[in-house]
VEXDREN-2710 file (C-alpha; in Angstrom, 1 decimal):
% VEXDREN-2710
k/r/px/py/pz
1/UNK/0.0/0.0/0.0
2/UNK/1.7/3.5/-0.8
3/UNK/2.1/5.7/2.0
4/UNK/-0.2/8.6/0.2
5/UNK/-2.9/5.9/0.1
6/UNK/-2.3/4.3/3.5
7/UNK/-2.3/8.2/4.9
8/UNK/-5.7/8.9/3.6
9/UNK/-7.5/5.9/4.8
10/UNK/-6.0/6.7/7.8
11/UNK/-6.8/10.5/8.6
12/UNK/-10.2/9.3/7.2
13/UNK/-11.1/7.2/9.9
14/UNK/-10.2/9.5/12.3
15/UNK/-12.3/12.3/11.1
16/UNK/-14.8/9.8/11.3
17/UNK/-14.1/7.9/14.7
18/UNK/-12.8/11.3/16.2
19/UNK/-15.4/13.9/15.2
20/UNK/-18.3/11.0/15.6
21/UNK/-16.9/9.5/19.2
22/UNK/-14.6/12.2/20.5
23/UNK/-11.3/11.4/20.7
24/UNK/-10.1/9.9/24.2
25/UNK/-12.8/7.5/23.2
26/UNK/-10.9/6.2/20.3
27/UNK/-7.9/4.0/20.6
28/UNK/-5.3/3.3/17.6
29/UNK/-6.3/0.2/17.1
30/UNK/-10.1/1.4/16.1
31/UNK/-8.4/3.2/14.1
32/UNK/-6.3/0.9/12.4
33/UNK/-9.8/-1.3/12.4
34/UNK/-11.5/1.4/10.6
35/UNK/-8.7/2.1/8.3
36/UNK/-7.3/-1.5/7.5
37/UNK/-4.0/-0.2/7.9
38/UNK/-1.9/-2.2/9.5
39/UNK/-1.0/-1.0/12.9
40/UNK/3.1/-1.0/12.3
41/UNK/2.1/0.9/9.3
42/UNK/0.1/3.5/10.9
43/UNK/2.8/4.4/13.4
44/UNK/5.4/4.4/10.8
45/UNK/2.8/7.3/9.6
46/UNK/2.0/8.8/12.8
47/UNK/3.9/7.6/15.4
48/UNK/1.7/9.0/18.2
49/UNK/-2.1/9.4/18.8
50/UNK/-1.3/13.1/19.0
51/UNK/0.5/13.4/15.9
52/UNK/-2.7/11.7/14.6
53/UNK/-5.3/13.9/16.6
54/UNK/-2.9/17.2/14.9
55/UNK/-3.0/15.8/11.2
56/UNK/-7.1/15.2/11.9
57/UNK/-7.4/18.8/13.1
58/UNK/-5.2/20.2/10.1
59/UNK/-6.7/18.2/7.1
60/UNK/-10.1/18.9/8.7
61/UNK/-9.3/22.8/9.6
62/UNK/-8.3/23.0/5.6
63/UNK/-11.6/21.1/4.2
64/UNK/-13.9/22.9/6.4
65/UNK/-12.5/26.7/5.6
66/UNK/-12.2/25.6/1.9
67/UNK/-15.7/24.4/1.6
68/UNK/-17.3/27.1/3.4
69/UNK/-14.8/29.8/0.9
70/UNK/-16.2/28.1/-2.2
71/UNK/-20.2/27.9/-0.7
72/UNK/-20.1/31.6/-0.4
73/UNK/-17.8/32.9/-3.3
74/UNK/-20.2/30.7/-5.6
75/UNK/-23.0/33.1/-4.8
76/UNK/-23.4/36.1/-7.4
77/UNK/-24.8/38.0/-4.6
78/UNK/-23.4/41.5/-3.6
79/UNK/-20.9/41.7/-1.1
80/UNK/-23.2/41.8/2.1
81/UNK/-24.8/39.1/0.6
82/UNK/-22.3/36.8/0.8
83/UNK/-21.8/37.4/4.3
84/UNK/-25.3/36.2/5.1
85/UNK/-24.3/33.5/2.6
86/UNK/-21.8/31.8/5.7
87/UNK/-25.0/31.4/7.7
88/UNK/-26.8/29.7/4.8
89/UNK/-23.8/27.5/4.8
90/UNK/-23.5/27.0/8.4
91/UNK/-27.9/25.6/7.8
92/UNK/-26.6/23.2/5.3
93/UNK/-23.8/22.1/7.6
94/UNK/-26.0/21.6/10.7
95/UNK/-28.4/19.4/8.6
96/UNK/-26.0/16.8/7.6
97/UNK/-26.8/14.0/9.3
98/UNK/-23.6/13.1/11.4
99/UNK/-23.7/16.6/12.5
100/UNK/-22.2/16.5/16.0
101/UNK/-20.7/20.4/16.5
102/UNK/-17.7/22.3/15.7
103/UNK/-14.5/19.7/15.6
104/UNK/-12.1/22.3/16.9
105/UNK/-14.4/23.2/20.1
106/UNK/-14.9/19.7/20.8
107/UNK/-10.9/18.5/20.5
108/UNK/-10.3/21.8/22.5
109/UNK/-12.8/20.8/25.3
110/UNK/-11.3/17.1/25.5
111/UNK/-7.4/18.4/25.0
112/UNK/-7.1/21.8/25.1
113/UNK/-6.0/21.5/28.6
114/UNK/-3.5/19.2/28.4
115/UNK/-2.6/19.4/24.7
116/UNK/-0.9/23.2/23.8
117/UNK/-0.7/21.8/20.2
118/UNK/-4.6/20.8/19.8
119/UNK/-5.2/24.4/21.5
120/UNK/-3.1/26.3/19.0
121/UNK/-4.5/23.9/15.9
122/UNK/-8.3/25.0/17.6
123/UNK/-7.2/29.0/18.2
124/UNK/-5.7/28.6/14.4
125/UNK/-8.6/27.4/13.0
126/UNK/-10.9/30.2/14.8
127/UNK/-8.7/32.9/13.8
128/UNK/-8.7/31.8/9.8
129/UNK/-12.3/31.8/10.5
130/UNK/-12.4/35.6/11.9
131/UNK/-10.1/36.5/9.3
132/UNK/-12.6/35.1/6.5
133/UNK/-15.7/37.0/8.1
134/UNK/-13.3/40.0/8.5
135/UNK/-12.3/39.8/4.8
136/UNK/-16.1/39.7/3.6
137/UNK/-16.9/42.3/6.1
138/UNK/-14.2/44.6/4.1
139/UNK/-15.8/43.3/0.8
140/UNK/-19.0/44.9/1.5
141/UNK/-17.4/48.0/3.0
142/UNK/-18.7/47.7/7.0
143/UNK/-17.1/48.8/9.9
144/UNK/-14.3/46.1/10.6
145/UNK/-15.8/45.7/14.1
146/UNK/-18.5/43.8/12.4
147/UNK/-16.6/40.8/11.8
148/UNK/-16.3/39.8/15.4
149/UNK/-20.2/40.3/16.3
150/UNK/-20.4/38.1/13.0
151/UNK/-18.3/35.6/13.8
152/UNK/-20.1/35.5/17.7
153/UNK/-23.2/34.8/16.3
154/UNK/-21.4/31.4/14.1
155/UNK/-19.8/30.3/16.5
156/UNK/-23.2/30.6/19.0
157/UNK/-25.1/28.7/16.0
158/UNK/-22.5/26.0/16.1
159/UNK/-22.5/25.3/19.8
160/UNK/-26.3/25.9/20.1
161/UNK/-27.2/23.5/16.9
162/UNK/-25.0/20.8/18.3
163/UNK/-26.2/20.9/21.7
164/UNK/-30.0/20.9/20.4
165/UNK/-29.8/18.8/17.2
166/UNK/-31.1/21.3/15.2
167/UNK/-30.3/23.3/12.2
168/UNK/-32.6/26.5/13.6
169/UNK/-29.5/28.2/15.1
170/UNK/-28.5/29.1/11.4
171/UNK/-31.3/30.9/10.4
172/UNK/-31.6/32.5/13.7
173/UNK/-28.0/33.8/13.3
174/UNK/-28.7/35.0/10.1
175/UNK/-31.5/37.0/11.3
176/UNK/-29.1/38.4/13.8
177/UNK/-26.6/39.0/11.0
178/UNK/-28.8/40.8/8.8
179/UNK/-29.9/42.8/11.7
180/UNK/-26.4/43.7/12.5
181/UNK/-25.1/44.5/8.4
182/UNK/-28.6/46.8/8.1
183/UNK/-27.5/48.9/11.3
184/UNK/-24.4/49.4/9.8
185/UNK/-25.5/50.2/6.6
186/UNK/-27.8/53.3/8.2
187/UNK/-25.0/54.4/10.5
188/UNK/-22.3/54.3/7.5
189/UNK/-24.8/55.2/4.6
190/UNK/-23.6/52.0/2.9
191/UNK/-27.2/51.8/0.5
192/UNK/-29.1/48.3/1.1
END
C-alpha cells in the first residue's frame, strides 16, 4: 500500500471515529480497524495518537475553511450578501446527518487543557475563521468591528445546533446577522 494511500484511509477514519466519538474515546487500534492499515504501518505514519489527533485537526481545519470559501464565493450576490451567505452555509452544515458540532471546540474541550498543540490547531482554526468573516466584512465595506459580532453569532449557531440537534440556530444567526449588516448600513450610509 503506498504511504499517500495508507495516509488517507488513515486521517479518514479519524475524522470519522474522532469527530463522531470524540477522541479519548478512540484507541489506535479502532483506528487501524476502521482504516485497514496495518498497525506498524500506521505508526510508521503517525507515530503517536497526538501526531494523529494534529494531522485530523489540520486536514479537517483546511476542508472545512475551503468548503465554506467556495459555498459563499459561488454566490453572485453582492458583497453583504455573501456574508449572510456563511450562515446559509453553516444551515446546510448543521443538517448533515452526522452533524455532531464544531470539531475544533470539541478537540479543545477534550485536549485543550492538556494538549498546547490541539489548543493552537483549535485557536488557528478560529482565527482563519475571523479572518474570513473579516475579509467579507471589508468586501461589503462595513465597519471592521462587524466581523467579530459576526463571527459570535457562528460560532453561537454551532455550539447551540450541536447541543440541540437542530439546524434552527442558522437561520436564527442569520436574522441576527442581517440585523447587525442593516444597522451598519444606516450608520455608515452604505445603501441596502
Amino acid at each position: 500500500m503506498e504511504r499517500e494511500e495508507a495516509e488517507r484511509r488513515v486521517l479518514g477514519a479519524a475524522e470519522e471515529l474522532f469527530y463522531g466519538q470524540g477522541i479519548r474515546a478512540v484507541g489506535m487500534d479502532a483506528i487501524r480497524s476502521a482504516s485497514a492499515v496495518p498497525l506498524k504501518r500506521l505508526y510508521q505514519l503517525f507515530p503517536s495518537k497526538e501526531s494523529l489527533v494534529e494531522a485530523y485537526l489540520r486536514q479537517r481545519d483546511a476542508r472545512w475553511l475551503g468548503d465554506l470559501a467556495r459555498y459563499v464565493e459561488a454566490s453572485p450576490d453582492p458583497p453583504a450578501q455573501r456574508i449572510l451567505a456563511v450562515f446559509d452555509w453553516l444551515y446546510r452544515w448543521f443538517s448533515e446527518p452526522d452533524f455532531r458540532g464544531c470539531g475544533f471546540i470539541n478537540s479543545f474541550g477534550e485536549l485543550g487543557a492538556s494538549s498546547p498543540a490541539v489548543a493552537d490547531i483549535a485557536k488557528a482554526h478560529k482565527q482563519a475563521f475571523r479572518q474570513y468573516v473579516a475579509d467579507l466584512v471589508a468586501a461589503a465595506e462595513a465597519p471592521n468591528w462587524l466581523a467579530d459580532h459576526l463571527v459570535l453569532l457562528a460560532e453561537g449557531a454551532m455550539t447551540t445546533a450541536a447541543i440541540f440537534g437542530s439546524p434552527e440556530p442558522a437561520r436564527q444567526a442569520k436574522d441576527a446577522a442581517r440585523t447587525l449588516l442593516q444597522a451598519t448600513r444606516a450608520d455608515t450610509g452604505i445603501p441596502a
